[in-house]
C-alpha positions in Angstrom: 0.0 0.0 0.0 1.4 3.1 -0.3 0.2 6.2 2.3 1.1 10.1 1.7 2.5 11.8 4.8 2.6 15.6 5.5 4.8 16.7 8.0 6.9 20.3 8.6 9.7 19.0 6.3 7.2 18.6 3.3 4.9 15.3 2.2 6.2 12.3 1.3 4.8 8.8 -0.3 5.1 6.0 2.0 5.5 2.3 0.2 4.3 -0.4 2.4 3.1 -4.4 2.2 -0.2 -4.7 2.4 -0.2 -6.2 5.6 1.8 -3.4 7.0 2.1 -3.3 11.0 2.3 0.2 12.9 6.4 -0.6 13.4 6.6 -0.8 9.4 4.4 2.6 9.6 6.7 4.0 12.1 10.0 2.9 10.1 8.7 4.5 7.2 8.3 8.0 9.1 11.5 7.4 10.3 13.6 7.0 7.0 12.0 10.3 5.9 11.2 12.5 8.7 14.1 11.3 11.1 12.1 11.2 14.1 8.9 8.8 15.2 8.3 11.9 17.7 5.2 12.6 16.1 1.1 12.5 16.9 0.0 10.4 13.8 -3.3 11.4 12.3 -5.6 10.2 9.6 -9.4 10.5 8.3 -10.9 13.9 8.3 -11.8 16.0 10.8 -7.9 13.8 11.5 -7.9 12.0 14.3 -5.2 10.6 16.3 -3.8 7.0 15.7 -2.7 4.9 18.2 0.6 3.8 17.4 1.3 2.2 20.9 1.0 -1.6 19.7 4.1 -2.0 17.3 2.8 -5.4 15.9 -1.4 -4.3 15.4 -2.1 -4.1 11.5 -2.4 -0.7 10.1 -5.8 -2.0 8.3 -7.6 -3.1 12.0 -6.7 1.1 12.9 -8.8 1.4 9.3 -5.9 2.7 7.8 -6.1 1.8 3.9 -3.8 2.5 0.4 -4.2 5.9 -0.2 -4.7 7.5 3.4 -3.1 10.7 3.5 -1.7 11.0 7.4 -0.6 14.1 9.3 2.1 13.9 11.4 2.2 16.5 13.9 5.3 16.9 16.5 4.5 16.3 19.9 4.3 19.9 21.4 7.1 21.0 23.7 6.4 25.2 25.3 5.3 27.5 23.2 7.0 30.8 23.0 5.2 33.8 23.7 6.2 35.8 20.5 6.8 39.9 20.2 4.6 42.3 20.6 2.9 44.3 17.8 2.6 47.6 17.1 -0.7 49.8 16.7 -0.1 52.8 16.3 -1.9 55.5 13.4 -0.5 58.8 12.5 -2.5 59.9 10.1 -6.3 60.1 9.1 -6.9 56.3 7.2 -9.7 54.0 6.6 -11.0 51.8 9.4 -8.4 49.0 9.5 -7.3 46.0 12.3 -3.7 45.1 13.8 -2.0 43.5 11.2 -0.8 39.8 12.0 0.4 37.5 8.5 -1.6 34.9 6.8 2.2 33.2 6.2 3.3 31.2 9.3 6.9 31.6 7.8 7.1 35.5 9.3 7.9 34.6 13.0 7.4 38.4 14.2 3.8 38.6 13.0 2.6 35.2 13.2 -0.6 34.2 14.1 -0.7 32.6 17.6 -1.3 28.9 18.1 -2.2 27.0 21.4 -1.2 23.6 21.6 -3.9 21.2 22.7 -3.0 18.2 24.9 -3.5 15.6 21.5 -0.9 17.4 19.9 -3.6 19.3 17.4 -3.3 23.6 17.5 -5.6 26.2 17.6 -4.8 28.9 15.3 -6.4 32.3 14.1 -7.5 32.2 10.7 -6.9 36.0 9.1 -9.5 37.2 7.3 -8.9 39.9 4.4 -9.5 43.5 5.5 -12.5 44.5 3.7 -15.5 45.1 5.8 -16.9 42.1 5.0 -14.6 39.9 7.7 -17.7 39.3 9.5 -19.1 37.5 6.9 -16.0 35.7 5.4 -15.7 35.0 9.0 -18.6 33.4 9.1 -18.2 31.6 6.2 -14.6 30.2 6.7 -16.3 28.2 10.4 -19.5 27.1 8.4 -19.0 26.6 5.2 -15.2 26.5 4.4 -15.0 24.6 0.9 -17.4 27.6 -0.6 -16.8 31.3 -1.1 -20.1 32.3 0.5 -19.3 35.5 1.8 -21.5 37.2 -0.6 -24.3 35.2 0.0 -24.6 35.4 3.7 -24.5 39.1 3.3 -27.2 39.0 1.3 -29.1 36.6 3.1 -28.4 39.0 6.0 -30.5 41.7 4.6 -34.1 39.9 5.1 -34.6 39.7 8.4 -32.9 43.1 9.0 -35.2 45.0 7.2 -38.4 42.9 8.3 -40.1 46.2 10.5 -41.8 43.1 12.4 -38.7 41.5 13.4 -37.1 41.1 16.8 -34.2 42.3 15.1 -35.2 45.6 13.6 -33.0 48.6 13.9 -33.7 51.8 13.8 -34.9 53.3 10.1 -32.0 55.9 9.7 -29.2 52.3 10.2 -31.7 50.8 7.8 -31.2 52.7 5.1 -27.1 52.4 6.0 -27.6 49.1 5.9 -29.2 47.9 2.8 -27.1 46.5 -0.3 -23.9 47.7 1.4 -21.0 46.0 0.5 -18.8 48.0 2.4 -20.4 48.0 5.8 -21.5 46.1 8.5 -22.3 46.9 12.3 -21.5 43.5 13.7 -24.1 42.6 16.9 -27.2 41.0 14.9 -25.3 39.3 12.2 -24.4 36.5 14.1 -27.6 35.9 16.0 -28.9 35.8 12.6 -26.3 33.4 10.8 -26.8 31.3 14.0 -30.7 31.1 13.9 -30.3 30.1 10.1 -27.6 27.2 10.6 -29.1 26.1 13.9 -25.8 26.3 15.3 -24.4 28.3 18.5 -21.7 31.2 17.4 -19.2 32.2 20.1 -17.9 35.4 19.7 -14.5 36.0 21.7 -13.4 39.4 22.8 -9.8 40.1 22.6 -10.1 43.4 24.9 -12.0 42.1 27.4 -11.8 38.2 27.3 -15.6 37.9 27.1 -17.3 35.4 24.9 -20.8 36.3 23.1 -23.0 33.3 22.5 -25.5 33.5 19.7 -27.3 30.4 20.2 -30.1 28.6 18.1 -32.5 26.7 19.8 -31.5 23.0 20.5 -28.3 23.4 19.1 -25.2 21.0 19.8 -22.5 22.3 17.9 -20.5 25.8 18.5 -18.0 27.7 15.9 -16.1 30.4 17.1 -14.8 33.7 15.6 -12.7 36.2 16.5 -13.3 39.9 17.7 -10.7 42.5 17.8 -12.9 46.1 18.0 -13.7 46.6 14.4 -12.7 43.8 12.9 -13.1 39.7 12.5 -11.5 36.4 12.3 -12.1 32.7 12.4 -10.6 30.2 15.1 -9.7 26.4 13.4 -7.8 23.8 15.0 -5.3 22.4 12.7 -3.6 19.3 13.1 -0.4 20.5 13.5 1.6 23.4 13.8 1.3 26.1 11.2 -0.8 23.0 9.2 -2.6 24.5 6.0 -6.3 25.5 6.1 -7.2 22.9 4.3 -6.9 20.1 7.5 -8.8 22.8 9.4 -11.7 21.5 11.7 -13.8 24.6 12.3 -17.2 23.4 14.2 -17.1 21.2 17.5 -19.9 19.4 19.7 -20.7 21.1 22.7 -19.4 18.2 24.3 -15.4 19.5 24.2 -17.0 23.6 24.7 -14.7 23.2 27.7 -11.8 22.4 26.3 -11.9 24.6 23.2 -13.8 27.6 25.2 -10.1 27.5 27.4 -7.7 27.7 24.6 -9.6 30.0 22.8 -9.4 32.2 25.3 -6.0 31.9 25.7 -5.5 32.9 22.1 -7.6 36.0 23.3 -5.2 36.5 25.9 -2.2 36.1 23.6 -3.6 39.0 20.8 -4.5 41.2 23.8 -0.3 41.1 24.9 0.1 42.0 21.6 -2.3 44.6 21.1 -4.5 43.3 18.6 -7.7 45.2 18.9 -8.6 48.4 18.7 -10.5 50.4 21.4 -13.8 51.2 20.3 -15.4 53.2 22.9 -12.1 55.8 22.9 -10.6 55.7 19.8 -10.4 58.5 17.6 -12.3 59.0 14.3 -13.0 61.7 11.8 -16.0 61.5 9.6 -14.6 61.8 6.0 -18.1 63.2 4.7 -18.4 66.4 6.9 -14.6 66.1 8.6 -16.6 66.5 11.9 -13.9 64.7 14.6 -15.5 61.7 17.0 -14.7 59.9 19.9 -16.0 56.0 20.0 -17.8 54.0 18.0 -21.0 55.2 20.2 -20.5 59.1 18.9 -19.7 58.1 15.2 -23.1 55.8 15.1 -25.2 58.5 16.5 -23.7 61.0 14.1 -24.4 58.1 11.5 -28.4 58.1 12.5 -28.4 61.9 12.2 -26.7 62.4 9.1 -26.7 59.2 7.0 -22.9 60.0 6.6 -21.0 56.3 6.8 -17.6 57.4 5.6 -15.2 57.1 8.7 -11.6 57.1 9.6 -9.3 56.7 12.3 -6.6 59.1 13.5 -4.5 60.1 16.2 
């Protein structure tokens, strides 16, 4: 049989009887990886193997020709890594703390907490667009479909429903509808959760606090990311700095304990390194009348009053 294995040195093809045993497994890794020092994982969402019985046969562990594994190194401490800069100097448009998508820049890199199986969760970076809610959204939900621009549309019916339990006020309405290029952030998810029948846990990176939008009866949970104005997904890849596509991005409520606790550690992590913005005391200007504001509170009541949408933030 032969097995494909990716690992942090690249993916190789392993060549093996058909009768393999896990020690014929585990000599393969060696020749090419140099170390057995590895969580072995296989199937999708990947799950660990148990490679503890040398002389079991790799089909009774349902391992079959073809299998792509994932080995991922046994975690050892986890370097807190540097702080990141903030700071504005000039009038711009509403932006977030920058971290990289590419896990190969160590300064910016996007955190990852090591779970006890060996498996990491990570921050996925969505593009800064005004739509990160949505791709957020999308990326935990629906992450093999560019759906962004359908949730936001999707968004817009029970929004502007005057009936609804979600109505806002007529002056955001009129902000609201068609826009492309603007979203307020607090509805949206009670909305996207009602629709999947799923519970969305919103983590905080300023304050630590978790927001549950819950649908009725639901028994799995997603999680996104909130930094003050702007979103990202949380995965748990299989291994460190493991590509997107291994991702598992929705969990039974059954382990909410265990991935409630790291994600708020990645919380705690981006707060250290100041990723978020401030949104009851930051500065803004509005770039329709050049009227200057403090807090997202003053620039949506000047919003209501004016139907001016056009902000930016300055120090």
């Amino acid at each position: 049989m032969k097995l494909r294995a990716r690992h942090s040195k690249g993916i190789d093809t392993l060549t093996l009887p058909d009768d393999a045993t896990v020690a014929d497994l585990l000599g393969a890794i060696m020749s090419v990886a140099g170390s057995t020092d590895f969580f072995v994982k296989a199937g999708y969402p990947p799950k660990t193997i148990d490679v503890s019985n040398e002389s079991r046969q790799l089909a009774s562990l349902g391992i079959r020709h073809g299998e792509q594994m994932i080995l991922a190194e046994i975690p050892s401490s986890t370097p807190s890594a540097p702080e990141l800069s903030n700071s504005t100097s000039q009038v711009k448009p509403l932006g977030k703390p920058t971290l990289k998508k590419s896990y190969r820049d160590q300064d910016n890199m996007p955190p990852e907490m090591a779970l006890p199986d060996g498996q990491y969760l990570t921050v996925r970076i969505m593009p800064d667009d005004n739509s990160c809610l949505f791709r957020s959204v999308s990326y935990t939900l629906m992450p093999a479909l560019d759906t962004m621009h359908e949730l936001r549309s999707r968004i817009q019916i029970p929004c502007f429903n005057p009936a609804n339990d979600l109505s806002l006020p007529m002056s955001f309405n009129r902000i609201r509808q068609n826009s492309a290029t603007l979203y307020w952030g607090y509805h949206e998810p009670a909305i996207f959760a009602r629709h999947f029948g799923i519970e969305i846990c919103s983590v905080d990176v300023a304050t630590g606090r978790i927001d549950r939008f819950e649908s009725d009866g639901a028994t799995q949970q997603c999680y996104i990311l909130y930094s003050g104005i702007h979103y990202d997904a949380i995965a748990l890849s299989p291994m460190q700095g493991g590509p997107s596509e291994f991702d598992q991005t929705v969990f039974p409520k059954s382990q909410e304990e265990l991935i409630q606790s790291y994600a708020l550690k990645l919380a705690e992590e981006l707060r250290k390194r100041h990723y978020y913005t401030d949104t009851a005391n930051f500065s803004l200007r509005c770039n329709d009348c050049g009227i200057g504001l403090k807090g997202q509170t003053e620039a949506q009541e000047h919003a209501k009053q004016t139907d001016h949408i056009r902000f930016g933030e300055y120090n």
